[in-house]
Residue frames as a rotation matrix with the C-alpha (Angstrom) as fourth column:
UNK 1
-0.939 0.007 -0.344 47.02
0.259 -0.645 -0.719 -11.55
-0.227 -0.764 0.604 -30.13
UNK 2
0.294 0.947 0.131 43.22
0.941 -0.311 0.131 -10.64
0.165 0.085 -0.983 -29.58
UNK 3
-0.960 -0.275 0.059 42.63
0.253 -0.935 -0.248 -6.78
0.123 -0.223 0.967 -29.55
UNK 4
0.001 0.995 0.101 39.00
0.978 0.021 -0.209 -4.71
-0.210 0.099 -0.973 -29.29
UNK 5
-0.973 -0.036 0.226 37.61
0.150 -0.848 0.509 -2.05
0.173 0.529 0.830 -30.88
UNK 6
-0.134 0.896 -0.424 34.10
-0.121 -0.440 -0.890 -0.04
-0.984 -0.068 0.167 -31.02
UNK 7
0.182 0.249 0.951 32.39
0.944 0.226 -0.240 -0.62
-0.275 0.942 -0.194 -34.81
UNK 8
0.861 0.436 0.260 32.68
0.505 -0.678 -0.535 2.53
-0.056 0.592 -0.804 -35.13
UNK 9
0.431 -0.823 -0.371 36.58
-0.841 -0.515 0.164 3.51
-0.326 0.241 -0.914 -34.67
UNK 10
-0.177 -0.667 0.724 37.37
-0.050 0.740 0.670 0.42
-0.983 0.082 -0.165 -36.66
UNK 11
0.344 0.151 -0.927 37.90
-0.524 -0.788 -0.323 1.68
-0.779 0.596 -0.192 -39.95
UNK 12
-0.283 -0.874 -0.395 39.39
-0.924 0.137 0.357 -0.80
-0.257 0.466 -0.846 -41.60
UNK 13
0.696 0.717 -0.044 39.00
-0.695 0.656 -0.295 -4.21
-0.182 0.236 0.955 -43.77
UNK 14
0.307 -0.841 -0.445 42.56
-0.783 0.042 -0.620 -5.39
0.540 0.540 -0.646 -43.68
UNK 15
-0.944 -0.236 0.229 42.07
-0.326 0.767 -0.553 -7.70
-0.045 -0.597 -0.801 -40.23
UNK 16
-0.339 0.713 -0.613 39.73
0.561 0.677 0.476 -10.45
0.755 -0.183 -0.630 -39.14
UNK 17
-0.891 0.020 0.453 37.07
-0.425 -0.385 -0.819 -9.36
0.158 -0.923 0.351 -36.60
UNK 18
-0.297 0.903 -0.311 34.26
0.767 0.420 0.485 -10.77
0.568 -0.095 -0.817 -35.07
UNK 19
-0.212 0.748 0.629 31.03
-0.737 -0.545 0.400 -8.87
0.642 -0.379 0.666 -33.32
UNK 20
-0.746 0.324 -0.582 30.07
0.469 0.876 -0.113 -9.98
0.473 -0.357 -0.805 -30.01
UNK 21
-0.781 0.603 -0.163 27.30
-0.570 -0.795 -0.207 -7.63
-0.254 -0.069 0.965 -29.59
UNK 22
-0.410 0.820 0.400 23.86
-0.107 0.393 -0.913 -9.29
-0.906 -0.417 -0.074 -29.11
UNK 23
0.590 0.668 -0.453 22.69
-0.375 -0.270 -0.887 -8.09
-0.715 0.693 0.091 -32.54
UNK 24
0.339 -0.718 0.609 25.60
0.520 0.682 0.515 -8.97
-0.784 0.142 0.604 -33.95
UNK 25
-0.570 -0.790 -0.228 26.29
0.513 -0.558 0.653 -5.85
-0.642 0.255 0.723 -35.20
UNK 26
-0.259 0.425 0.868 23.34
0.962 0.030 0.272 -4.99
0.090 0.905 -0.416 -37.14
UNK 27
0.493 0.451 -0.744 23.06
0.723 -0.688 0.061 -1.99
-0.484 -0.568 -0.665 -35.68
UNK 28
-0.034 -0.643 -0.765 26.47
-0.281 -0.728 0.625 -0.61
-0.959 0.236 -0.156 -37.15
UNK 29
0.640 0.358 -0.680 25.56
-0.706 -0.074 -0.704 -2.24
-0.303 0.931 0.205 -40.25
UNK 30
-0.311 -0.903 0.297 28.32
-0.742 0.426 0.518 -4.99
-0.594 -0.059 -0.802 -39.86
UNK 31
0.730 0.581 -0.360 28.80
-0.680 0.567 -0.465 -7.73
-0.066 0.584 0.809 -42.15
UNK 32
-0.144 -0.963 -0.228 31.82
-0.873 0.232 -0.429 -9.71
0.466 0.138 -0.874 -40.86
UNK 33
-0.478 -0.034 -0.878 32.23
0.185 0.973 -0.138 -12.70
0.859 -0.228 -0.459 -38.50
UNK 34
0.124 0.237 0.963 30.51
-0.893 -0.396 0.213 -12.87
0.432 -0.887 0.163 -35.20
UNK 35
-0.624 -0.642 -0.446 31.55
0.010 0.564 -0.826 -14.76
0.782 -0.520 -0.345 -32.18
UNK 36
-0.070 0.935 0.347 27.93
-0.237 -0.354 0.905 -14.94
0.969 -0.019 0.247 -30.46
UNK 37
0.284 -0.120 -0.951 29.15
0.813 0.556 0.172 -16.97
0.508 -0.822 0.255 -27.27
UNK 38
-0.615 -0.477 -0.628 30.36
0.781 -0.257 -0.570 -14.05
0.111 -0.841 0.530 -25.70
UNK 39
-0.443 0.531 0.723 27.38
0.047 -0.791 0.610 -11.75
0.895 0.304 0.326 -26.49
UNK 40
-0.870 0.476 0.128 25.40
-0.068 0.141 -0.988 -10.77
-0.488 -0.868 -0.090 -22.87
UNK 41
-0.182 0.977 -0.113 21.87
0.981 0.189 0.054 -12.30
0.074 -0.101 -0.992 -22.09
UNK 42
-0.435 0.570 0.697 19.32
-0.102 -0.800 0.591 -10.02
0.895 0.186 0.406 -22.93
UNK 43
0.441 0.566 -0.697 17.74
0.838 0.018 0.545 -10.51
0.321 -0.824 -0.466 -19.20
UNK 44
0.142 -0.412 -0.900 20.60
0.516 -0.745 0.422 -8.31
-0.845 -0.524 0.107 -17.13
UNK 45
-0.769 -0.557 0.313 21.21
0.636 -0.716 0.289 -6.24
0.063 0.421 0.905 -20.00
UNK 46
-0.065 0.847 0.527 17.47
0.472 -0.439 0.764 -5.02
0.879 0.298 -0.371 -19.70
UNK 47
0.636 -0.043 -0.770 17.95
0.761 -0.134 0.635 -4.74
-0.131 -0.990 -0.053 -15.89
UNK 48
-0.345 -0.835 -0.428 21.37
0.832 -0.483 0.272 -2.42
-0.434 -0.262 0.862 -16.38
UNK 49
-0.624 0.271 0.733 19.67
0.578 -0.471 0.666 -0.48
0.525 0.840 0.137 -19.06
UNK 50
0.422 0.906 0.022 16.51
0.377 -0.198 0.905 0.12
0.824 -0.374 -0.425 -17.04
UNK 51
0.544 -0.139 -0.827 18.85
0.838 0.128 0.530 1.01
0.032 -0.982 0.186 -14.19
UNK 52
-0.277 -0.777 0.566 20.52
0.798 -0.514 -0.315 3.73
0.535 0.365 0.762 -15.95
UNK 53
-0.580 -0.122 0.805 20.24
0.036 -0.992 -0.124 6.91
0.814 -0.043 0.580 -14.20
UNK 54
0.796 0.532 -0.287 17.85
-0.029 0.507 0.861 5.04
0.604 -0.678 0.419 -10.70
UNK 55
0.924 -0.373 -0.089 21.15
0.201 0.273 0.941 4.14
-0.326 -0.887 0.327 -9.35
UNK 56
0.595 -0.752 -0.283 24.96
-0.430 -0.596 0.678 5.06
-0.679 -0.282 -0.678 -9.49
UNK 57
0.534 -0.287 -0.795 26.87
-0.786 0.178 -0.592 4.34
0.311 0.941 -0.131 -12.24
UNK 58
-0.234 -0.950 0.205 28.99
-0.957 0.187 -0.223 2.39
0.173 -0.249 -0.953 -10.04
UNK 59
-0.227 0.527 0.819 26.35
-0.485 0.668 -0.564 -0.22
-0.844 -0.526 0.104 -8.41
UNK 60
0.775 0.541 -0.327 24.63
-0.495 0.198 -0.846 -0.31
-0.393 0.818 0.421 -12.31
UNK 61
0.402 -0.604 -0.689 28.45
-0.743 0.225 -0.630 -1.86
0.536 0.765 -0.358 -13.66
UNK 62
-0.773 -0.587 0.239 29.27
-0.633 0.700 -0.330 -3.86
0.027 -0.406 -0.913 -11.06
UNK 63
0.099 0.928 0.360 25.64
-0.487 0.360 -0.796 -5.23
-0.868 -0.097 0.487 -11.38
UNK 64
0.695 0.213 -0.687 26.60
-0.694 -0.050 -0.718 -6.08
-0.187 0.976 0.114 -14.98
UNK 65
-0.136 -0.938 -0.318 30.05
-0.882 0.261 -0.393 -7.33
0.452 0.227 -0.863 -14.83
UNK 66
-0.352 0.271 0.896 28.41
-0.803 0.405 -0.438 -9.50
-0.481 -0.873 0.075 -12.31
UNK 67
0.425 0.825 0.372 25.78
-0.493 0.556 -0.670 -10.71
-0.760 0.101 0.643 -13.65
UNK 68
0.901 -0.194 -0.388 28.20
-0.302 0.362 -0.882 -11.30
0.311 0.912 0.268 -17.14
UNK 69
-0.657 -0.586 0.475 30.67
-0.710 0.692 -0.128 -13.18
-0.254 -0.422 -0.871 -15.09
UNK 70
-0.553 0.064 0.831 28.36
-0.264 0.932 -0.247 -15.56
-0.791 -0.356 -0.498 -13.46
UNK 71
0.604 0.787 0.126 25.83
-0.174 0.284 -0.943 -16.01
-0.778 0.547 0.309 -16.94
UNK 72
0.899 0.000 -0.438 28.65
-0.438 0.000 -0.899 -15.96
0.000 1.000 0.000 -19.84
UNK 73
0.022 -0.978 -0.206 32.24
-0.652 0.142 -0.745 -16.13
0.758 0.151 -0.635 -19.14
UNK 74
-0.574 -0.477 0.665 32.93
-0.575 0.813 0.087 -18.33
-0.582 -0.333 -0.742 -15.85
UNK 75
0.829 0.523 0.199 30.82
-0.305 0.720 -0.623 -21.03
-0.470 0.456 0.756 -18.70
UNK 76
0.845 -0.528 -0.083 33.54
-0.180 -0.135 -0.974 -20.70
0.504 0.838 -0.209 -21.34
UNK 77
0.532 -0.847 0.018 36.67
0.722 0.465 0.512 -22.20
-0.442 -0.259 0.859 -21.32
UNK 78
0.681 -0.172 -0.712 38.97
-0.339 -0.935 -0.098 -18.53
-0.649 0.309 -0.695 -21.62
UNK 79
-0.358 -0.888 -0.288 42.06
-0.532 -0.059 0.844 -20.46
-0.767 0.456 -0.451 -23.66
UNK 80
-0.551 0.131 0.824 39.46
0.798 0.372 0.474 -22.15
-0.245 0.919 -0.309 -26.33
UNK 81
0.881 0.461 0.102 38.03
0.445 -0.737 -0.509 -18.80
-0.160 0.494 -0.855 -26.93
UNK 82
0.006 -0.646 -0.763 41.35
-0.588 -0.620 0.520 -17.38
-0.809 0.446 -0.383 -27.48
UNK 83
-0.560 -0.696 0.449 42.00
0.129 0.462 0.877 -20.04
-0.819 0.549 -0.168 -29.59
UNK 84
0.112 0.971 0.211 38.93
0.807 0.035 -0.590 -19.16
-0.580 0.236 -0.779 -31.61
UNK 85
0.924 0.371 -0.090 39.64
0.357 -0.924 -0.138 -15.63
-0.134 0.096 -0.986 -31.53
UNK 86
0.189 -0.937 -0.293 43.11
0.488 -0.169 0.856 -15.54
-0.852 -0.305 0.425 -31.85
UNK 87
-0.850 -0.425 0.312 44.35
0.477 -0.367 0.799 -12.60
-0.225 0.827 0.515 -34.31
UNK 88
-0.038 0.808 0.588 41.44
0.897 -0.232 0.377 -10.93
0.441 0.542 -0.716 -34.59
UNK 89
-0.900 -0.185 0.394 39.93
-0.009 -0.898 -0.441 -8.15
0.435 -0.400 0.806 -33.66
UNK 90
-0.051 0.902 -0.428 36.37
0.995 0.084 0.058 -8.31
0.089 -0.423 -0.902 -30.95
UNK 91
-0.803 -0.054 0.593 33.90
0.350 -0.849 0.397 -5.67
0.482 0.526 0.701 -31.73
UNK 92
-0.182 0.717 -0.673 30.97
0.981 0.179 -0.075 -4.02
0.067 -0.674 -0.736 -30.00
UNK 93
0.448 0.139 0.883 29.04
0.188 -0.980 0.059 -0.26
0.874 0.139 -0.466 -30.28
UNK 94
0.866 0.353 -0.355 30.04
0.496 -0.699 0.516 1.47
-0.066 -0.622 -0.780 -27.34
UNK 95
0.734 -0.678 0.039 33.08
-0.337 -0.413 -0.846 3.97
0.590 0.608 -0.532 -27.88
UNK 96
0.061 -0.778 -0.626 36.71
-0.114 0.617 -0.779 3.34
0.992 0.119 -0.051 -26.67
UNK 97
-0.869 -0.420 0.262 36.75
-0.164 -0.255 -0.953 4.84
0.467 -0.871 0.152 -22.80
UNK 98
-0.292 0.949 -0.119 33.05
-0.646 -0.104 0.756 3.73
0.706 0.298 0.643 -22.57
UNK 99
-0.576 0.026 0.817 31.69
-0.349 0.896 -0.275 0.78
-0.739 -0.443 -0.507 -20.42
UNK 100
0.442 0.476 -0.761 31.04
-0.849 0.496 -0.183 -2.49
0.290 0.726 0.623 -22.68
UNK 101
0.840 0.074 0.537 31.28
-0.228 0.947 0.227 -6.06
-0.492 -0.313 0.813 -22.21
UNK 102
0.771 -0.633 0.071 34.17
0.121 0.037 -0.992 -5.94
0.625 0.773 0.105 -24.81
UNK 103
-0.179 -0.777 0.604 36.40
-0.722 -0.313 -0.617 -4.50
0.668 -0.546 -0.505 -21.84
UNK 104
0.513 0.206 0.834 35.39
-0.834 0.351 0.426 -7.50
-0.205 -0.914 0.351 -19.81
UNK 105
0.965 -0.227 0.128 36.11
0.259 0.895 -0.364 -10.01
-0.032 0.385 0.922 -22.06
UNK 106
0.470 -0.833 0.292 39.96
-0.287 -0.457 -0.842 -8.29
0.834 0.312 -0.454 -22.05
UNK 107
-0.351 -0.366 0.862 40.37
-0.904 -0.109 -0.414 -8.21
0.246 -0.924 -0.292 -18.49
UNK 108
0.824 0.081 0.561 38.88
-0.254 0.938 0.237 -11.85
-0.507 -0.337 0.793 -18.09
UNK 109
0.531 -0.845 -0.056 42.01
0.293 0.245 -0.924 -12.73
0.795 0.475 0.377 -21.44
UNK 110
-0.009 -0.781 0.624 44.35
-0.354 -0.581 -0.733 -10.63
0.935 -0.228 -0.271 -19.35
UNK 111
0.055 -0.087 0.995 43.65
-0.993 0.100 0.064 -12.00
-0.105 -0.991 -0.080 -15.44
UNK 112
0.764 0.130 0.632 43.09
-0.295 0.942 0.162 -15.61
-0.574 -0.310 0.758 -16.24
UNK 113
0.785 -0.603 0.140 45.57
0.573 0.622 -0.534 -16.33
0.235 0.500 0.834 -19.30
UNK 114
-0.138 -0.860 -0.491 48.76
0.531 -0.483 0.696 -13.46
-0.836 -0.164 0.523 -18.27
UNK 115
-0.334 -0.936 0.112 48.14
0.881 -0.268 0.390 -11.76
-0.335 0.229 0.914 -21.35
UNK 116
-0.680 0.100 -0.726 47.83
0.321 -0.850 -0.417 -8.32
-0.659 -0.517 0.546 -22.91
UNK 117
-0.101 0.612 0.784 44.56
0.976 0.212 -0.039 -7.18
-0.190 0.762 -0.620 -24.86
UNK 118
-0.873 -0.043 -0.486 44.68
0.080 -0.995 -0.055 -3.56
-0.481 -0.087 0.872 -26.28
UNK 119
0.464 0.876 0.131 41.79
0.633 -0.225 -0.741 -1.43
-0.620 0.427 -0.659 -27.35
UNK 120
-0.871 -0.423 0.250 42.69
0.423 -0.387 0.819 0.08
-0.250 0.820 0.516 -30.82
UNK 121
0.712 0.675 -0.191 41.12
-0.026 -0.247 -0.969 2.30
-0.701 0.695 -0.158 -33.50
UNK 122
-0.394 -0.893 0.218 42.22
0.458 0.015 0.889 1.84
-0.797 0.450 0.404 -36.52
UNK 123
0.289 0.605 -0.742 41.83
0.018 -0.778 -0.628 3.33
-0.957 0.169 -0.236 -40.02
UNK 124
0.461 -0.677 -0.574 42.96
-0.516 0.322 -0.794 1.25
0.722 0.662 -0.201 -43.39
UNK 125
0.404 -0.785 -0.469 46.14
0.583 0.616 -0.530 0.11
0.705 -0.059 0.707 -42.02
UNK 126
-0.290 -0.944 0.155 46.67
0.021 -0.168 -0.985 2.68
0.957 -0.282 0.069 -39.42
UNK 127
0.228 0.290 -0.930 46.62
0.562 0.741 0.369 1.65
0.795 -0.606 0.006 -35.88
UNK 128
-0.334 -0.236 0.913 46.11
-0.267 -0.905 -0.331 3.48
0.904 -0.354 0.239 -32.82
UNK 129
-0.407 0.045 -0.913 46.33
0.707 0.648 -0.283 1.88
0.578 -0.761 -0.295 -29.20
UNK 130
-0.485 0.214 0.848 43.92
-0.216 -0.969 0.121 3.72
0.847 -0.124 0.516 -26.62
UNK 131
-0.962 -0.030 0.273 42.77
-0.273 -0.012 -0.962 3.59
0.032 -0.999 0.004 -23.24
UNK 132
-0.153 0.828 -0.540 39.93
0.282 0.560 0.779 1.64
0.947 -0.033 -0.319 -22.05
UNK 133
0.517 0.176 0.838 38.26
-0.849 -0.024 0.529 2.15
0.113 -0.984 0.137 -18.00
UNK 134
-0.761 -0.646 0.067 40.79
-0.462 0.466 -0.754 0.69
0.456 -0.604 -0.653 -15.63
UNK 135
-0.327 0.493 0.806 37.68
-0.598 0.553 -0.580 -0.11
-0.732 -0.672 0.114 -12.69
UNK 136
0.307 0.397 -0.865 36.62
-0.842 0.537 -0.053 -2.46
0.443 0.744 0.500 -15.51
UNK 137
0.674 0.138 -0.725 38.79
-0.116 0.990 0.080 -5.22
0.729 0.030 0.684 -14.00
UNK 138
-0.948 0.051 0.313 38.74
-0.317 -0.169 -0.933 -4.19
0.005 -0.984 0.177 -10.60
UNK 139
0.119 0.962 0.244 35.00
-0.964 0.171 -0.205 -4.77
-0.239 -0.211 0.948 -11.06
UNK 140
0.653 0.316 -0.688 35.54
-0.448 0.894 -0.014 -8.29
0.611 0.317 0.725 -12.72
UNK 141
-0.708 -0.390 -0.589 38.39
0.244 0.648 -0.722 -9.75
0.663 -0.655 -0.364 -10.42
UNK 142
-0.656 0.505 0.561 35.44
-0.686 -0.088 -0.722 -8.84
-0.315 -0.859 0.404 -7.56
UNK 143
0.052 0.581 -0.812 33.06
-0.997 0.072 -0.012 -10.52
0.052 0.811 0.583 -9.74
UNK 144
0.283 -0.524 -0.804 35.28
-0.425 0.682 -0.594 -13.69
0.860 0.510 -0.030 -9.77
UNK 145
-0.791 -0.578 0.202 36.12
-0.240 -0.012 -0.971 -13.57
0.563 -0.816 -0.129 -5.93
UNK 146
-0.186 0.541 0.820 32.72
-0.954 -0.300 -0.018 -13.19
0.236 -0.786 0.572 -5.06
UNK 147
0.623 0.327 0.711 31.69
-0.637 0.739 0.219 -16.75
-0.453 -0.589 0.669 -2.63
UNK 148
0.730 -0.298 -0.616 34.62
-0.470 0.436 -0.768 -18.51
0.497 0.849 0.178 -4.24
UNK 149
0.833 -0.543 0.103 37.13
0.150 0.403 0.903 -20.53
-0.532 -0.737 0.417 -2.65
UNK 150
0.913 -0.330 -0.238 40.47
-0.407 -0.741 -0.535 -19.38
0.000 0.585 -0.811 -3.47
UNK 151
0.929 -0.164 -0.331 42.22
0.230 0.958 0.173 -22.16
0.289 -0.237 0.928 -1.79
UNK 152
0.700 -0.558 -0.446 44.88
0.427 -0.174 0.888 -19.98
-0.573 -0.811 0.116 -0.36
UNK 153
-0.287 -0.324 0.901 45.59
0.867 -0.488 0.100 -17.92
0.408 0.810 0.421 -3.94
UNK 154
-0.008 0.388 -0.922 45.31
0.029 -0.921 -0.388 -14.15
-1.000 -0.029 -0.004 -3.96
UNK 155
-0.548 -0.199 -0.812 46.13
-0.737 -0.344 0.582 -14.27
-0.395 0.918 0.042 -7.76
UNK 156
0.501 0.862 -0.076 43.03
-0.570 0.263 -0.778 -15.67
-0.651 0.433 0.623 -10.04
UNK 157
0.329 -0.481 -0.812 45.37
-0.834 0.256 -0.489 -16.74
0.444 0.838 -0.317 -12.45
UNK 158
-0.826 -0.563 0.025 47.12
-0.515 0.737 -0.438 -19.08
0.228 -0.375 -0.898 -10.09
UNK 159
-0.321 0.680 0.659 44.10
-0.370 0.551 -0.748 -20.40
-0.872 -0.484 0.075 -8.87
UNK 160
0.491 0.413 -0.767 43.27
-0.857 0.070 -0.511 -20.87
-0.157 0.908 0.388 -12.39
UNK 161
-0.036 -0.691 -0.722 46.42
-0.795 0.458 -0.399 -22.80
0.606 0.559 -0.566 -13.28
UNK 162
-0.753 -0.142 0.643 45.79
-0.490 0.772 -0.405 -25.34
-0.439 -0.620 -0.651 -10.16
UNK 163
-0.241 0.943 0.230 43.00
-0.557 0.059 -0.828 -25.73
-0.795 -0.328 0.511 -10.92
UNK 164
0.446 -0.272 -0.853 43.33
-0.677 0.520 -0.520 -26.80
0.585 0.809 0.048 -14.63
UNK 165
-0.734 -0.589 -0.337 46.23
-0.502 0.806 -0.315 -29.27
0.457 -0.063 -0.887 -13.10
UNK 166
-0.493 0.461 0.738 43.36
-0.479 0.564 -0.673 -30.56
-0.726 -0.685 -0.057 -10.43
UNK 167
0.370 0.854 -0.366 41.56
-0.715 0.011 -0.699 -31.71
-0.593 0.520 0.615 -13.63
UNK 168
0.422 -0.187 -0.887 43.67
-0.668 0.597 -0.444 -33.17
0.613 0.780 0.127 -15.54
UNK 169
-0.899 -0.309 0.309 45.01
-0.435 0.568 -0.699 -34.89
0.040 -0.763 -0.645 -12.57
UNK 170
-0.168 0.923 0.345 41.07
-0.534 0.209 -0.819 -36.09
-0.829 -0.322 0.457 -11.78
UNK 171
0.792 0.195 -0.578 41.20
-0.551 0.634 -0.542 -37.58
0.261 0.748 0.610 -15.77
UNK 172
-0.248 -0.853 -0.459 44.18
-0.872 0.403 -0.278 -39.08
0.422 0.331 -0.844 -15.39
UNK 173
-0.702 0.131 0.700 42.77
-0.695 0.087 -0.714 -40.68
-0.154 -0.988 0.029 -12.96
UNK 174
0.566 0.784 -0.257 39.16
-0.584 0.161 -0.795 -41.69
-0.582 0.600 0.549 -14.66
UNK 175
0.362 -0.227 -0.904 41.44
-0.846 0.327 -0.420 -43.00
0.391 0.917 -0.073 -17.46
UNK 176
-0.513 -0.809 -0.287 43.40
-0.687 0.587 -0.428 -45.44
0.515 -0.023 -0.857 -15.66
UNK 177
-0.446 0.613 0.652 40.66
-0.141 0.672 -0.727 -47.09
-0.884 -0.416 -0.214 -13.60
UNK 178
0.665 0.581 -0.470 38.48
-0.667 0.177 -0.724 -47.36
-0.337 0.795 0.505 -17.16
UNK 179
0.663 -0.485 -0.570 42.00
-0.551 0.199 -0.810 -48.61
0.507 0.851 -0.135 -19.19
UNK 180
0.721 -0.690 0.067 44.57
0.126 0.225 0.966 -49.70
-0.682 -0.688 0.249 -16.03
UNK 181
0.066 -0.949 0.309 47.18
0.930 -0.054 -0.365 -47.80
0.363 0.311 0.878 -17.94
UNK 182
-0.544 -0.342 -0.766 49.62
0.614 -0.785 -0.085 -45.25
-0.572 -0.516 0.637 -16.89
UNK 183
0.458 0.052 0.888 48.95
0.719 -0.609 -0.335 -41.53
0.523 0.791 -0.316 -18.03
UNK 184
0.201 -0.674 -0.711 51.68
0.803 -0.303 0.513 -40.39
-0.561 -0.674 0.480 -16.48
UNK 185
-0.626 -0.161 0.763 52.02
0.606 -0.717 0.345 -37.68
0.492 0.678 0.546 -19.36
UNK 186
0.281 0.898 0.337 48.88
0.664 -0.436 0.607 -35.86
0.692 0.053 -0.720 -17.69
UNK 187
0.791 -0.030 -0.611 50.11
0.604 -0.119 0.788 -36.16
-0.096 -0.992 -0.076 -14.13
UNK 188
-0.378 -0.904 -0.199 53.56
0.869 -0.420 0.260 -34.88
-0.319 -0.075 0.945 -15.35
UNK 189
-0.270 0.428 0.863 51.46
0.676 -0.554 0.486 -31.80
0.686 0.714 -0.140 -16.90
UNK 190
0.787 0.500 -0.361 49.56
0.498 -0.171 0.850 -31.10
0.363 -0.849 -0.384 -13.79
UNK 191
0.261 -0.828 -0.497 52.86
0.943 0.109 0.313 -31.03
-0.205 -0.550 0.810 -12.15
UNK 192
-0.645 -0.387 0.659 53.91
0.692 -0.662 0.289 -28.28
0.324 0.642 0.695 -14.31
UNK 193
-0.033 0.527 0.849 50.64
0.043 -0.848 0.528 -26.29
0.999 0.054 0.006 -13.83
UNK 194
0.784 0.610 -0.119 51.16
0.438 -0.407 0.802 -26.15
0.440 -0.680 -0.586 -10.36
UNK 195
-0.016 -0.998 -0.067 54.26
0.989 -0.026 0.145 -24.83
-0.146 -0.064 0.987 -10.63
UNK 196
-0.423 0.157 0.893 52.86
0.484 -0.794 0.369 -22.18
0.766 0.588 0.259 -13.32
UNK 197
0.195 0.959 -0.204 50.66
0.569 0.059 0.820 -21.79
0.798 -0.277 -0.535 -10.67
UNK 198
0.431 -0.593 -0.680 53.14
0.818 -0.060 0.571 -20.89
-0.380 -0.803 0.459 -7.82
UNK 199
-0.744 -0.651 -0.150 55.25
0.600 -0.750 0.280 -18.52
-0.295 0.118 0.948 -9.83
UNK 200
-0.482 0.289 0.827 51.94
0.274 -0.847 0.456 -16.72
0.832 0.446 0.330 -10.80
UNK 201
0.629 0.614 -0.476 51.12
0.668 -0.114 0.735 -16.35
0.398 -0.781 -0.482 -7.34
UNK 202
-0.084 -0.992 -0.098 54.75
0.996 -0.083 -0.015 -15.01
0.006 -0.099 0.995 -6.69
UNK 203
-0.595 0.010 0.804 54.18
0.701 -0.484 0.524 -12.62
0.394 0.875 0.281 -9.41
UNK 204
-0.042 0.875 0.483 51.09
0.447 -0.416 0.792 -11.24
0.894 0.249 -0.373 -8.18
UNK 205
0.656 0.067 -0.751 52.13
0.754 -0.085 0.651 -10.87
-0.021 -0.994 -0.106 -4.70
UNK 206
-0.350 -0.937 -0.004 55.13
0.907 -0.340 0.248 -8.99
-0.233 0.084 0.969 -5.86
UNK 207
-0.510 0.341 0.790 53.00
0.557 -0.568 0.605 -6.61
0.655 0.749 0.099 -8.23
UNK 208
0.591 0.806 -0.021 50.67
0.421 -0.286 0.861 -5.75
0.688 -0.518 -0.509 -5.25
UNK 209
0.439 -0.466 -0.768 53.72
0.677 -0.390 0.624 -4.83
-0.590 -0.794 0.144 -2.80
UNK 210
-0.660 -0.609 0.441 55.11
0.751 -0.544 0.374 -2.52
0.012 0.578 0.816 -6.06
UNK 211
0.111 0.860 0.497 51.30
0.537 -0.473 0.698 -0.83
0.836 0.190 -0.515 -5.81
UNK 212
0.677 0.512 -0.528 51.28
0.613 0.002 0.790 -0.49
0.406 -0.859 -0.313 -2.26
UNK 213
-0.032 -0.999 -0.042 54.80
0.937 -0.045 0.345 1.18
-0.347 -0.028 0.937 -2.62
UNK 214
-0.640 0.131 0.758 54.25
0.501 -0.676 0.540 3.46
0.583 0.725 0.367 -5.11
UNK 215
0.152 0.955 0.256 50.85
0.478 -0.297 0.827 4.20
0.865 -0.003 -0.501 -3.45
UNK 216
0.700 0.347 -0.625 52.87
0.714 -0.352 0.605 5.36
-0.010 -0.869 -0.494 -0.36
UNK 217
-0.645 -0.692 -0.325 55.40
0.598 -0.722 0.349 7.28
-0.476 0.031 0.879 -1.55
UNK 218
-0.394 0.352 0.849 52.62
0.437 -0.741 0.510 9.70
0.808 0.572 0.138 -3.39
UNK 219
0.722 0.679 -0.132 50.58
0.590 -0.504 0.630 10.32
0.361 -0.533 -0.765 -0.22
């Protein structure tokens, strides 16, 4: 399990963490691993910065999340950075309920692979799970949608998971015209991920009619 924290409510030398903060922490005085691929380009961070108080907090984060969609993460392949990062903890200065790129990278783990990334403080050995901004990834699934073909998905994830299968389908392919052998292992893979694909579309359709529920019985 990946988690995130702020350098500063991570109190503790008992877990692995990396810094993906531009500076790589030098700011908080860090001296641990750092995991620099997900740090944001210093272009749009100067732009968001410089935008601070000019324009609405809202426009200024969705300008960001944007801009660290299309420049960092849709590059990166999200299940070899878990695998990278797995067990650790990903750091970065801004406190927990704050906006930081740290809450993006979560909510990209959490929409594209299914699973769950908490924000913690900890202290020694004790641990304390804590709330992070929800419009965080509401802003990045827009982010992700924006001029994209969805190919008849509402759920990113599912489109993810075809997608992967369209690939390895497309090598299988490649391989057998290079080698004229089978690689019927690939195709039988695919197969699978558009299954995965199907029940996480299910899923997501389901979750949205439980919202829309909820959301009318309150009004």
């Amino acid at each position: 399990m990946i988690s995130t924290s702020s350098h500063n409510d991570w109190q503790s030398d008992k877990y692995i963490t990396y810094s993906i903060s531009g500076n790589r922490g030098k700011d908080a005085n860090y001296q641990g691993k750092c995991y620099p691929e997900l740090a944001p380009k210093l272009s749009f961070w100067k732009v968001w910065h410089n935008n601070i108080g000019k324009i609405s907090e809202e426009e200024n984060n969705r300008y960001y999340v944007q801009e660290y969609w299309n420049q960092v993460l849709s590059k990166l392949d999200p299940e070899r950075v878990f695998r990278d990062l797995d067990y650790s903890v990903l750091l970065c200065y801004e406190p927990n309920t704050e906006f930081c790129h740290r809450h993006i990278v979560a909510a990209w783990f959490e929409i594209l692979l299914g699973v769950k990334v908490p924000e913690l403080k900890a202290k020694d050995y004790q641990i304390e799970e804590t709330d992070r901004p929800e419009y965080i990834k509401e802003y990045l699934e827009d982010a992700m949608r924006l001029n994209r073909n969805m190919r008849g998905f509402k759920s990113l994830r599912a489109l993810y998971l075809f997608e992967k299968g369209e690939k390895l389908e497309a090598k299988a392919d490649e391989l057998e015209e290079k080698t004229g052998k089978c690689y019927d292992g690939y195709r039988q893979t695919a197969c699978f991920l558009r299954c995965d694909a199907d029940m996480a579309e299910d899923e997501y359709r389901e979750l949205q009619n439980q919202k829309k529920l909820i959301k009318t019985q309150n009004k």
